[in-house]
Backbone as XML, in Angstrom:
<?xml version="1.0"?>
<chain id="A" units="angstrom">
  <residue number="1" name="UNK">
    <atom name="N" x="0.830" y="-1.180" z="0.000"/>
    <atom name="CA" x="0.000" y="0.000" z="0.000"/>
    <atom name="C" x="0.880" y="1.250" z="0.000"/>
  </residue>
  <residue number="2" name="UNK">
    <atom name="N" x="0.242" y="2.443" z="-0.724"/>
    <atom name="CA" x="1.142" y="3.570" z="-1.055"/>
    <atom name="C" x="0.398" y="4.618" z="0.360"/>
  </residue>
  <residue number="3" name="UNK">
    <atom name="N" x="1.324" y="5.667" z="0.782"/>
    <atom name="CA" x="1.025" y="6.420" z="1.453"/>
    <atom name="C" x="0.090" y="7.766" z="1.222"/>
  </residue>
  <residue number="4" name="UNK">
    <atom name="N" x="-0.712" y="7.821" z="1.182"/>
    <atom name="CA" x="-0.960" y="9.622" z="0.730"/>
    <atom name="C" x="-1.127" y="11.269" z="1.560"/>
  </residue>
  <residue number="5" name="UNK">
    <atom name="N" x="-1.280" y="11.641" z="1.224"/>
    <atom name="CA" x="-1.846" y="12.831" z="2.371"/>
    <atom name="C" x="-2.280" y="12.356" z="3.354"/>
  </residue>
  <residue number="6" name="UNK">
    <atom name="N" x="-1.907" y="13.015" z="4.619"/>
    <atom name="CA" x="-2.806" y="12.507" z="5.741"/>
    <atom name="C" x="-2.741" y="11.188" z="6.036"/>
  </residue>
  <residue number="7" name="UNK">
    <atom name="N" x="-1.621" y="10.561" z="5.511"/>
    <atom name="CA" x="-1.432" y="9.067" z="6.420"/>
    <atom name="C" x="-2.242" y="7.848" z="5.860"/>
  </residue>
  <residue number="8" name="UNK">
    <atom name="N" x="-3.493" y="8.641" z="4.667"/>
    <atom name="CA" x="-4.596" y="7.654" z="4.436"/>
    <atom name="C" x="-3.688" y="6.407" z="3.369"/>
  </residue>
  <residue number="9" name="UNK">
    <atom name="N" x="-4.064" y="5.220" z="3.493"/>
    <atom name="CA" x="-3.311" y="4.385" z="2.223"/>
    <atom name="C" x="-4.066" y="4.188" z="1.560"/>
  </residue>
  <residue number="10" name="UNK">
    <atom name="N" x="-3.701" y="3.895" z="-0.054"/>
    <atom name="CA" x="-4.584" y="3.430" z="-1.248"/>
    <atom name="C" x="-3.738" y="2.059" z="-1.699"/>
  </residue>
  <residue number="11" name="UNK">
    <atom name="N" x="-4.738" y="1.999" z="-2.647"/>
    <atom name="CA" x="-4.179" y="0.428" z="-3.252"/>
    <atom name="C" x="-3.113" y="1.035" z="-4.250"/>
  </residue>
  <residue number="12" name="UNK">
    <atom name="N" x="-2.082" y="-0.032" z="-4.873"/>
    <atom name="CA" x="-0.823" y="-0.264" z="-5.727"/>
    <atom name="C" x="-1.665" y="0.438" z="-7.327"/>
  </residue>
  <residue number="13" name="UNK">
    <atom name="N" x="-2.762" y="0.599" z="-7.371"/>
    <atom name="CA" x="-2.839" y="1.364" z="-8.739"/>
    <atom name="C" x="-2.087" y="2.886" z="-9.261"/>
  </residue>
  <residue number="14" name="UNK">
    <atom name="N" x="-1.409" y="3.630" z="-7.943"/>
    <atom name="CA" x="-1.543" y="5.142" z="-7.991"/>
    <atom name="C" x="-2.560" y="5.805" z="-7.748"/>
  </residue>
  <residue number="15" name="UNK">
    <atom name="N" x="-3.740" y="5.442" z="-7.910"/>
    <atom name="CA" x="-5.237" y="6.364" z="-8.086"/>
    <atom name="C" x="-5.157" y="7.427" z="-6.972"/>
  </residue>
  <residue number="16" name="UNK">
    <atom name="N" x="-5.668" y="8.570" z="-6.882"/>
    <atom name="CA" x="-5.574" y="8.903" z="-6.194"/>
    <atom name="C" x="-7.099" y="10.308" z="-6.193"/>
  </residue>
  <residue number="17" name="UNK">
    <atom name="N" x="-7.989" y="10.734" z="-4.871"/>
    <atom name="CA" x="-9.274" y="11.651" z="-5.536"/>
    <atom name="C" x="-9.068" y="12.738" z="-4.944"/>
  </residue>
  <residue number="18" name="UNK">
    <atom name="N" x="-9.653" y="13.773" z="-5.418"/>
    <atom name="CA" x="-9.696" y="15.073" z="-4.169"/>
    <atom name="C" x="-11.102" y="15.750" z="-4.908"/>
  </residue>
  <residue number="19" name="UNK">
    <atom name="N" x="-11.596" y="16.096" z="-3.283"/>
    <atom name="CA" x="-12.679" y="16.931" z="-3.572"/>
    <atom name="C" x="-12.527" y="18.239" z="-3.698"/>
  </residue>
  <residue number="20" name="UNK">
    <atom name="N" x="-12.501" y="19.355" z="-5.082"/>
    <atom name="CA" x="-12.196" y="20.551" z="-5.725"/>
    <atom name="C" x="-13.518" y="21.221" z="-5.025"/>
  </residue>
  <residue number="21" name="UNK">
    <atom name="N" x="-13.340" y="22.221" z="-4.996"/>
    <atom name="CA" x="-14.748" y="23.461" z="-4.376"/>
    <atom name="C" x="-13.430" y="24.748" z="-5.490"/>
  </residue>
  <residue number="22" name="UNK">
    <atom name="N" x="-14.846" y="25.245" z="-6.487"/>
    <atom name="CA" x="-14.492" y="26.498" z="-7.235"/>
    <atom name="C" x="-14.784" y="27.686" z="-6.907"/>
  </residue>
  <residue number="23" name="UNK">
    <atom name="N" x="-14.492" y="28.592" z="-6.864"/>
    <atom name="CA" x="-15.397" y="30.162" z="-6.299"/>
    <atom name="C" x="-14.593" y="30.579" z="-7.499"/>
  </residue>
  <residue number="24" name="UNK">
    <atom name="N" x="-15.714" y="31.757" z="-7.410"/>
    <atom name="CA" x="-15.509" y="32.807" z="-8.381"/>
    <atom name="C" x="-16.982" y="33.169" z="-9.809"/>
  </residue>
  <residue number="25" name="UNK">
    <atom name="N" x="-16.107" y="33.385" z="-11.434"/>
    <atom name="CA" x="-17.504" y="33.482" z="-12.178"/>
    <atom name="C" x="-17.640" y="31.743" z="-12.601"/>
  </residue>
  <residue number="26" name="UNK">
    <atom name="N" x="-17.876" y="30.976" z="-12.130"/>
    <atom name="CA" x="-17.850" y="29.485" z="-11.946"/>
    <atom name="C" x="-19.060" y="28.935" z="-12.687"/>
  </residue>
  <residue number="27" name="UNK">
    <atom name="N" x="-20.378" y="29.662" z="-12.451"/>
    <atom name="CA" x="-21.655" y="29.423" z="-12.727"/>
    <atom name="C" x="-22.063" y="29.827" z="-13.986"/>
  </residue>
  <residue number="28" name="UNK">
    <atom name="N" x="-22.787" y="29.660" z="-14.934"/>
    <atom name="CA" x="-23.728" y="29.986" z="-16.049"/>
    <atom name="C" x="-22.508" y="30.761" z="-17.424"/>
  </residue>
  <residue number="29" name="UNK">
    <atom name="N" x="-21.384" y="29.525" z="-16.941"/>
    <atom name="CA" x="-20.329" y="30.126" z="-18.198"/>
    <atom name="C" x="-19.592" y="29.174" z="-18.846"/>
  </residue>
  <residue number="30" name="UNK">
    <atom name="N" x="-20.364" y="27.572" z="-18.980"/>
    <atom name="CA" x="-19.927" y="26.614" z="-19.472"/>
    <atom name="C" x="-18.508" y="25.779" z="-18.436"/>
  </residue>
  <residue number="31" name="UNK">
    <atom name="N" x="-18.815" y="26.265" z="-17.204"/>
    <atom name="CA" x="-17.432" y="25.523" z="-16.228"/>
    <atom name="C" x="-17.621" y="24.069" z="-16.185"/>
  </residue>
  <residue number="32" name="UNK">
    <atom name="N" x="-18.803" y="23.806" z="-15.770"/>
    <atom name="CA" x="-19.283" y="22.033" z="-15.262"/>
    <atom name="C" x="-18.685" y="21.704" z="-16.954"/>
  </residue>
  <residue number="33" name="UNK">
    <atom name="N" x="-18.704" y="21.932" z="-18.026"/>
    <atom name="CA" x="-19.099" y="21.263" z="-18.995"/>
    <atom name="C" x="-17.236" y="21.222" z="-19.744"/>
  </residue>
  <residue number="34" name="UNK">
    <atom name="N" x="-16.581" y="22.378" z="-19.631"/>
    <atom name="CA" x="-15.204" y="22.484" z="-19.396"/>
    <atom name="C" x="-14.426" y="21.251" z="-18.748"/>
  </residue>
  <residue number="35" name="UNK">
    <atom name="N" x="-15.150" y="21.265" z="-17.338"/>
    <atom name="CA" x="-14.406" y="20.484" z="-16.456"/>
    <atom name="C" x="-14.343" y="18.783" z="-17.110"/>
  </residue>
  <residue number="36" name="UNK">
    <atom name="N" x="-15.812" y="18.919" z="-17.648"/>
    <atom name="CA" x="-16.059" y="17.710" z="-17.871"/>
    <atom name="C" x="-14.647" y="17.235" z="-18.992"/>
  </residue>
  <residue number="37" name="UNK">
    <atom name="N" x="-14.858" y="18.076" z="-20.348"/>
    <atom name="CA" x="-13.754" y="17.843" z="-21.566"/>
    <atom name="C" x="-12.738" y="17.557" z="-20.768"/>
  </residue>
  <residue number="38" name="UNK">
    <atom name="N" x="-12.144" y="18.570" z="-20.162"/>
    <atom name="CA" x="-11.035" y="18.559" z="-19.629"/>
    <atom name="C" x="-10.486" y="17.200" z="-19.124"/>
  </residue>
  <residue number="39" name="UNK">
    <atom name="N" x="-11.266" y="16.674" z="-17.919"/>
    <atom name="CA" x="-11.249" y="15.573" z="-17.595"/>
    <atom name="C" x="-11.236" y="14.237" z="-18.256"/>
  </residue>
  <residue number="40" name="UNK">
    <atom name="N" x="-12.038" y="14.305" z="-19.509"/>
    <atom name="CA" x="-11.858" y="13.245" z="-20.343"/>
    <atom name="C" x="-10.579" y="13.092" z="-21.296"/>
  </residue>
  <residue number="41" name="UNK">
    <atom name="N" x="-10.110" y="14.714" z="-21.192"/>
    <atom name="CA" x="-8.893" y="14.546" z="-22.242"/>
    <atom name="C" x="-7.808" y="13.961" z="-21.233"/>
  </residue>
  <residue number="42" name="UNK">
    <atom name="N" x="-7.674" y="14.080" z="-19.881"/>
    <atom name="CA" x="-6.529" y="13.622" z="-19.276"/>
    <atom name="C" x="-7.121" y="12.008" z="-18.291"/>
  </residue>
  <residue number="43" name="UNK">
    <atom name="N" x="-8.179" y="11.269" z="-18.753"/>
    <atom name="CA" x="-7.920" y="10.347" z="-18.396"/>
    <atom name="C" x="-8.619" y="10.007" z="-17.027"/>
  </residue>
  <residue number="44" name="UNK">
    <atom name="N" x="-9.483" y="11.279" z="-16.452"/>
    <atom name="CA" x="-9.653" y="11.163" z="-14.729"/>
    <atom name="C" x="-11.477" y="10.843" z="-15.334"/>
  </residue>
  <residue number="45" name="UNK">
    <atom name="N" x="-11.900" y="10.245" z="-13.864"/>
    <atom name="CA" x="-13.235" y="10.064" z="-13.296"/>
    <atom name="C" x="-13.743" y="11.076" z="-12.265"/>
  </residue>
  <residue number="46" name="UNK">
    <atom name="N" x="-14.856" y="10.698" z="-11.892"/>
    <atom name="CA" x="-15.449" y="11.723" z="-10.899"/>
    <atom name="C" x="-17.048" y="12.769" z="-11.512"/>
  </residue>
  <residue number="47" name="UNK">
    <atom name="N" x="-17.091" y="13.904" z="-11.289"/>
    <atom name="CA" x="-18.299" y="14.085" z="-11.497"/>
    <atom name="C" x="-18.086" y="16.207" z="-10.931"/>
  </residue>
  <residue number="48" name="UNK">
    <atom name="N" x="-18.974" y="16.761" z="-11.469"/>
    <atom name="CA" x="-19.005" y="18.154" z="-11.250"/>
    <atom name="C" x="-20.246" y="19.154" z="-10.797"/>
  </residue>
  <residue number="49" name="UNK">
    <atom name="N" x="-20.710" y="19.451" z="-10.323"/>
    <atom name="CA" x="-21.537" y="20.346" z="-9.507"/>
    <atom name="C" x="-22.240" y="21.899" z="-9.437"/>
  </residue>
  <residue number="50" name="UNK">
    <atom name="N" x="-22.549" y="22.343" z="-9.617"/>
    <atom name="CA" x="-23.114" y="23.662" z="-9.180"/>
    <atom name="C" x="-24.017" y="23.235" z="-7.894"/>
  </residue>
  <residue number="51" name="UNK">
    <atom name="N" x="-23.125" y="24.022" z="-7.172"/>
    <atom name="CA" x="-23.967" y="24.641" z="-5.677"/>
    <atom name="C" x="-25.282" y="25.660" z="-5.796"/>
  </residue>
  <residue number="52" name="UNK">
    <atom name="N" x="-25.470" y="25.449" z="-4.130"/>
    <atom name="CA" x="-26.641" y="26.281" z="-3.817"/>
    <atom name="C" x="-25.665" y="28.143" z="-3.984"/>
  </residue>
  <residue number="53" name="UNK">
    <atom name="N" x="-25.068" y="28.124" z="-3.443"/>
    <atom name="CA" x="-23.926" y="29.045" z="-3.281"/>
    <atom name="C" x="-23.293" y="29.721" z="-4.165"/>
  </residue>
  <residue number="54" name="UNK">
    <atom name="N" x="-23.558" y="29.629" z="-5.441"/>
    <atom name="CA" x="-22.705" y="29.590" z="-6.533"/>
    <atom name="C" x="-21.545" y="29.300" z="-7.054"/>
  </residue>
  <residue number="55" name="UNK">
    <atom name="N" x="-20.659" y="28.602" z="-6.071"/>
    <atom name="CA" x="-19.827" y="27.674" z="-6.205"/>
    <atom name="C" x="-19.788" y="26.557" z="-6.868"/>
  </residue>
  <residue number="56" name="UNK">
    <atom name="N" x="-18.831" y="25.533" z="-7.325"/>
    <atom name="CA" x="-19.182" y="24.271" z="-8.293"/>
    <atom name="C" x="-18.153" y="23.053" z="-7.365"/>
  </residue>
  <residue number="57" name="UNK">
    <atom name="N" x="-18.840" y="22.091" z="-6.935"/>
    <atom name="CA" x="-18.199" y="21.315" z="-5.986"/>
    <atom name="C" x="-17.622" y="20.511" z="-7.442"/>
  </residue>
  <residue number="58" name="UNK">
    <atom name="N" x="-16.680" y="19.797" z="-7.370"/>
    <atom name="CA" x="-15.818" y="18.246" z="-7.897"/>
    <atom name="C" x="-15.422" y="17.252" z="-7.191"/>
  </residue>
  <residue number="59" name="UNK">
    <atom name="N" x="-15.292" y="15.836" z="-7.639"/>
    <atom name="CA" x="-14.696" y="15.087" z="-7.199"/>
    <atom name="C" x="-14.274" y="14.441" z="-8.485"/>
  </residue>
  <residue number="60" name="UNK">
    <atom name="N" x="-12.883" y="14.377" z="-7.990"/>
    <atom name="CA" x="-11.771" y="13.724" z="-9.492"/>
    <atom name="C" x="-10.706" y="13.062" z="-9.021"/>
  </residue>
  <residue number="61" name="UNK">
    <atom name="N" x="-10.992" y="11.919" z="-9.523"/>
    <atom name="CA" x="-10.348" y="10.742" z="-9.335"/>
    <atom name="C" x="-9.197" y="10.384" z="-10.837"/>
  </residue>
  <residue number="62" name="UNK">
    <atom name="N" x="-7.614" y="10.312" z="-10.771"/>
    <atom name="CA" x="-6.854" y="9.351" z="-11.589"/>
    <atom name="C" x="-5.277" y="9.981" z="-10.849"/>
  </residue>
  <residue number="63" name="UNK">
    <atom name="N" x="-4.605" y="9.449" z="-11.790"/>
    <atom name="CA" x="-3.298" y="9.822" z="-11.674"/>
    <atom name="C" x="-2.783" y="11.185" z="-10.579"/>
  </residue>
  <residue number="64" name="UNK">
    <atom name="N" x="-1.834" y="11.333" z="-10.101"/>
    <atom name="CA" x="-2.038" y="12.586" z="-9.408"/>
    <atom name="C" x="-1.037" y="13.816" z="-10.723"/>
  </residue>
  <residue number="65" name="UNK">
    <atom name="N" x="-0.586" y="13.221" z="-11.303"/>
    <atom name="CA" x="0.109" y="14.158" z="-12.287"/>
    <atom name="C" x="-1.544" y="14.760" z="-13.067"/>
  </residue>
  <residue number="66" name="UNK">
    <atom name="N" x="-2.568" y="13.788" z="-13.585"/>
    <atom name="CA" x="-3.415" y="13.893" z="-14.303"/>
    <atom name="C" x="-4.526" y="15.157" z="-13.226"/>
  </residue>
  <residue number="67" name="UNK">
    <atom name="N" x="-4.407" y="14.905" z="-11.866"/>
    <atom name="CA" x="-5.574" y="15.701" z="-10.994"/>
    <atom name="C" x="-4.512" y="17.193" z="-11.255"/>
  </residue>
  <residue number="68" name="UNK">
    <atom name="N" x="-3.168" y="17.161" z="-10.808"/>
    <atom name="CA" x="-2.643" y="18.661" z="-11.222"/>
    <atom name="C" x="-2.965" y="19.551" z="-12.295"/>
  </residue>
  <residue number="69" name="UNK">
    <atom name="N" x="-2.593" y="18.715" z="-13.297"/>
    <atom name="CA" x="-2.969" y="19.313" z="-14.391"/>
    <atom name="C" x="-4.659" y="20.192" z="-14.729"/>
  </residue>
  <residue number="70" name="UNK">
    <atom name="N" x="-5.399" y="19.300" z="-14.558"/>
    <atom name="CA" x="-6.646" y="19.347" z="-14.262"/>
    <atom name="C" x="-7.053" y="20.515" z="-13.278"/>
  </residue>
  <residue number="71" name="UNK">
    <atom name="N" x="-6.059" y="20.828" z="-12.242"/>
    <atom name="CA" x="-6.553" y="21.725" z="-11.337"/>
    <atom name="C" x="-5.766" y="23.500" z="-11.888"/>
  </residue>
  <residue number="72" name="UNK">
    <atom name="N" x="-4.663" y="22.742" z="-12.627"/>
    <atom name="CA" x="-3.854" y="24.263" z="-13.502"/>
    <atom name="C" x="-5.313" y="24.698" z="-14.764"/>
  </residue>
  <residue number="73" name="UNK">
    <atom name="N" x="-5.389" y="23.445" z="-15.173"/>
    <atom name="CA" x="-6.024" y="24.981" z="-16.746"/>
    <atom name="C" x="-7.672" y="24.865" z="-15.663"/>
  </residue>
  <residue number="74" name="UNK">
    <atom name="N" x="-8.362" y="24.256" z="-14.767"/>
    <atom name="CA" x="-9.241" y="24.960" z="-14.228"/>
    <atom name="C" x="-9.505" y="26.450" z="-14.383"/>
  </residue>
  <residue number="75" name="UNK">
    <atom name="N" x="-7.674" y="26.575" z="-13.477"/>
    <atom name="CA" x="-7.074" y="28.012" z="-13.464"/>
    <atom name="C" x="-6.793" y="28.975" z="-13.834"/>
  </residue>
  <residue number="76" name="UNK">
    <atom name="N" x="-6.558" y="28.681" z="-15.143"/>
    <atom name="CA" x="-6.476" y="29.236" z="-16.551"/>
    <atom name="C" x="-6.789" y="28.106" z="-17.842"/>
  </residue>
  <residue number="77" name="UNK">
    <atom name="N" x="-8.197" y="28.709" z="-17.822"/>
    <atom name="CA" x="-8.768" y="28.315" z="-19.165"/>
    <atom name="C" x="-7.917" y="28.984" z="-20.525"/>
  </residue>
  <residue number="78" name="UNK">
    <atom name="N" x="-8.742" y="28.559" z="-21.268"/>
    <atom name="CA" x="-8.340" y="28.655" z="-22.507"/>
    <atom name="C" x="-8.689" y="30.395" z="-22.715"/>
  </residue>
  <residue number="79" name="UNK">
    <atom name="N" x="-7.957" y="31.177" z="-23.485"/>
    <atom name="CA" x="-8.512" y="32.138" z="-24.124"/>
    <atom name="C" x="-9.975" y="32.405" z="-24.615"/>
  </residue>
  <residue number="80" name="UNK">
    <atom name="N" x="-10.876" y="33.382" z="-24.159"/>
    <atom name="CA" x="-11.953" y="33.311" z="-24.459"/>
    <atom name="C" x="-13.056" y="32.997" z="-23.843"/>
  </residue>
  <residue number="81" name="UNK">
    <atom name="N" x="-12.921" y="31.698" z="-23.096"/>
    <atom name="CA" x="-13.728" y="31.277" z="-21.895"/>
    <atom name="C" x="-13.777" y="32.698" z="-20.647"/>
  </residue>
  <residue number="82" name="UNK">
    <atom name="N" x="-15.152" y="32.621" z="-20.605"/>
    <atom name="CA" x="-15.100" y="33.418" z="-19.459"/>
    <atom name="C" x="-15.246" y="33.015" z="-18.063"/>
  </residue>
  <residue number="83" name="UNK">
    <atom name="N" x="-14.664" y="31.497" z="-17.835"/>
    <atom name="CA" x="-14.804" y="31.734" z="-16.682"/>
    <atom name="C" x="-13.380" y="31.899" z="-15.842"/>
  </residue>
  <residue number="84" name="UNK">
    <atom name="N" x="-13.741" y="32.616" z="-14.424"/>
    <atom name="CA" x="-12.520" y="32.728" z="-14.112"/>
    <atom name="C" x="-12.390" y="32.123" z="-12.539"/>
  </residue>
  <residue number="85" name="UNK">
    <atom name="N" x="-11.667" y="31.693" z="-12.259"/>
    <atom name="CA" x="-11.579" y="31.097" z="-10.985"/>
    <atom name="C" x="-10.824" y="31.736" z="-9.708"/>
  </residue>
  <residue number="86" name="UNK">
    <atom name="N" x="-11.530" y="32.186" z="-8.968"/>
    <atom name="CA" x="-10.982" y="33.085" z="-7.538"/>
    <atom name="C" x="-10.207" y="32.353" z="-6.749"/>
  </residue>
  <residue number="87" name="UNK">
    <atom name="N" x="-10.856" y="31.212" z="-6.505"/>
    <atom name="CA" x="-10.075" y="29.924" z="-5.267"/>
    <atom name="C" x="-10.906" y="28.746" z="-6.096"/>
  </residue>
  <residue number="88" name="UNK">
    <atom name="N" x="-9.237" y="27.836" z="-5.874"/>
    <atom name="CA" x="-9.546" y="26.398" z="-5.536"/>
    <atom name="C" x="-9.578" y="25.562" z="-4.875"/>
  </residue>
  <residue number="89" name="UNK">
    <atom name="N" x="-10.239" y="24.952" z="-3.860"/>
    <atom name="CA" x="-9.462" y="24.735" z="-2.548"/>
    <atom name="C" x="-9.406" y="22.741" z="-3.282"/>
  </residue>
  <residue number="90" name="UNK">
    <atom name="N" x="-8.732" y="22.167" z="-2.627"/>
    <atom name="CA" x="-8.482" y="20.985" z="-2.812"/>
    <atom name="C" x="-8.166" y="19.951" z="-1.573"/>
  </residue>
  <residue number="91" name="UNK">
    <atom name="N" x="-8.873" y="18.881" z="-1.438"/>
    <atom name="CA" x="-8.373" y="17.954" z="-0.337"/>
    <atom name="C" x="-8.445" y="16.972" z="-0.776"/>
  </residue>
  <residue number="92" name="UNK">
    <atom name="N" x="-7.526" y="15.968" z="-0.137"/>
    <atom name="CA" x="-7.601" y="14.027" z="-0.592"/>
    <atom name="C" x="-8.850" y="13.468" z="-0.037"/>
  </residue>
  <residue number="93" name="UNK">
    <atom name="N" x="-8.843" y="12.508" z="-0.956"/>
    <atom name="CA" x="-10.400" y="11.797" z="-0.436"/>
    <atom name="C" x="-10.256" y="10.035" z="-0.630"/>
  </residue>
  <residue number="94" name="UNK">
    <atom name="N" x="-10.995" y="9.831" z="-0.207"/>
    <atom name="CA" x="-10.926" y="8.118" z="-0.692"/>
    <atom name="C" x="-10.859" y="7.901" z="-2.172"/>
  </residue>
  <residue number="95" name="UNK">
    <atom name="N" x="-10.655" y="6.991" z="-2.705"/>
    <atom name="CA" x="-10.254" y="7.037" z="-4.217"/>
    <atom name="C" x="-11.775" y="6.114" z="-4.097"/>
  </residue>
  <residue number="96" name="UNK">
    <atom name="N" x="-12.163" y="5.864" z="-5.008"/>
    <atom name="CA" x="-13.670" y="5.128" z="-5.224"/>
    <atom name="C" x="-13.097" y="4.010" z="-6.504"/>
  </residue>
  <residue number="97" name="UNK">
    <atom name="N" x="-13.264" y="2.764" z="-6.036"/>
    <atom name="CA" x="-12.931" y="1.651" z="-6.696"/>
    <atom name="C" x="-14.202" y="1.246" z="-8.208"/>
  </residue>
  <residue number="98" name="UNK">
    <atom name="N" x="-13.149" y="0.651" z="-9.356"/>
    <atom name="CA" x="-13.892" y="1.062" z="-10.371"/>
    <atom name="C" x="-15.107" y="2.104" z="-11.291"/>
  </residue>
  <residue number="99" name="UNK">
    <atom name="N" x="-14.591" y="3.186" z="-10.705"/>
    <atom name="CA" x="-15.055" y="4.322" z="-11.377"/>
    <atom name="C" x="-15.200" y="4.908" z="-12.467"/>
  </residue>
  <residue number="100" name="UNK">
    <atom name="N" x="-16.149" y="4.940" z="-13.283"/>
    <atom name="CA" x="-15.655" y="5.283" z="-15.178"/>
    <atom name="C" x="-16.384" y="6.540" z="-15.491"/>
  </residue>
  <residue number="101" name="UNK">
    <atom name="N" x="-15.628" y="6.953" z="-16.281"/>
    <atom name="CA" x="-16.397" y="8.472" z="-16.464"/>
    <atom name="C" x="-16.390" y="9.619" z="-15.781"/>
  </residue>
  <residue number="102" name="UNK">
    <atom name="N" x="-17.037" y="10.801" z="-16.499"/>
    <atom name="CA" x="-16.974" y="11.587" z="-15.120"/>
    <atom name="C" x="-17.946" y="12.496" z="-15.810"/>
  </residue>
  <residue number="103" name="UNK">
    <atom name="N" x="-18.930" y="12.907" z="-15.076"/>
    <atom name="CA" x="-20.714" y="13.577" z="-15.367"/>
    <atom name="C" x="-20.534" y="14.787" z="-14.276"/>
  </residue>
  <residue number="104" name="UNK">
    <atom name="N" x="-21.478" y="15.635" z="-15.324"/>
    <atom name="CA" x="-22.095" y="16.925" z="-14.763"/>
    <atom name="C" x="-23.338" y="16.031" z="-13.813"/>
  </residue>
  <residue number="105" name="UNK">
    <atom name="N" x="-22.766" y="16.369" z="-12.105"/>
    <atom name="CA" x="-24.431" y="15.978" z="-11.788"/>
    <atom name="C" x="-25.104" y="17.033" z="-11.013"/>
  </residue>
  <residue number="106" name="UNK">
    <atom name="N" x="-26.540" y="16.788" z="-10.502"/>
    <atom name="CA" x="-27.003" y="17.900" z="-10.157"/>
    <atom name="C" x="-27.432" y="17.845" z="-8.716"/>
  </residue>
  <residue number="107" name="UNK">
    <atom name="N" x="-27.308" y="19.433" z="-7.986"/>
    <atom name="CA" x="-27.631" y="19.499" z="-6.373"/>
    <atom name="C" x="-28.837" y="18.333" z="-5.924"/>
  </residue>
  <residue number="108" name="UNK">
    <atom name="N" x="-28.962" y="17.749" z="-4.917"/>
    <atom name="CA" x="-29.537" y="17.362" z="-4.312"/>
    <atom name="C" x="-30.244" y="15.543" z="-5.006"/>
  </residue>
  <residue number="109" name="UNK">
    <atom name="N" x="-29.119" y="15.332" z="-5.891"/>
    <atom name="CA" x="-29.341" y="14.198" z="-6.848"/>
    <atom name="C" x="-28.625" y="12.675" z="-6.441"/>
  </residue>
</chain>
């Protein structure tokens, strides 16, 4: 077993999840749907959110080189996109065994 943050162990795959919380213009500017591409181009699972709050919760699960990345162009999107991101906060989480995909889902679902 590998070590991670916080002492927690995971299994010999690498996998590794963290739950993302976005602030900022996050909402009604194509972010959930961003996150989603994004995520499929590097390989991760998990799922994306809009809050009550206007915040957009995540949970993203793969590689931890693959969750960095993922958490940089969050940061800086592409040219053009308007959304922009104030804070990201990030913590480790349990990794969730056989997980595929990764979906826009919705509050209270």
């Amino acid at each position: 077993m590998d070590k991670v943050a916080g002492g927690r162990e995971q299994g010999g795959s690498g996998l590794v999840r963290e739950a993302m919380l976005a602030d900022g213009r996050v909402q009604g500017v194509g972010f959930r749907w961003y996150a989603r591409g994004l995520a499929g181009k590097l390989g991760l699972t998990g799922f994306v959110m809009n809050l009550p709050d206007g915040c957009v919760a995540m949970e993203v699960q793969g590689q931890p080189e693959g969750l960095e990345d993922f958490a940089y162009h969050l940061a800086h999107p592409p040219l053009g996109w308007p959304i922009r991101v104030a804070r990201l906060s990030r913590r480790q989480i349990c990794p969730v065994p056989g997980e595929r995909g990764f979906r826009i889902a919705r509050w209270g679902s």
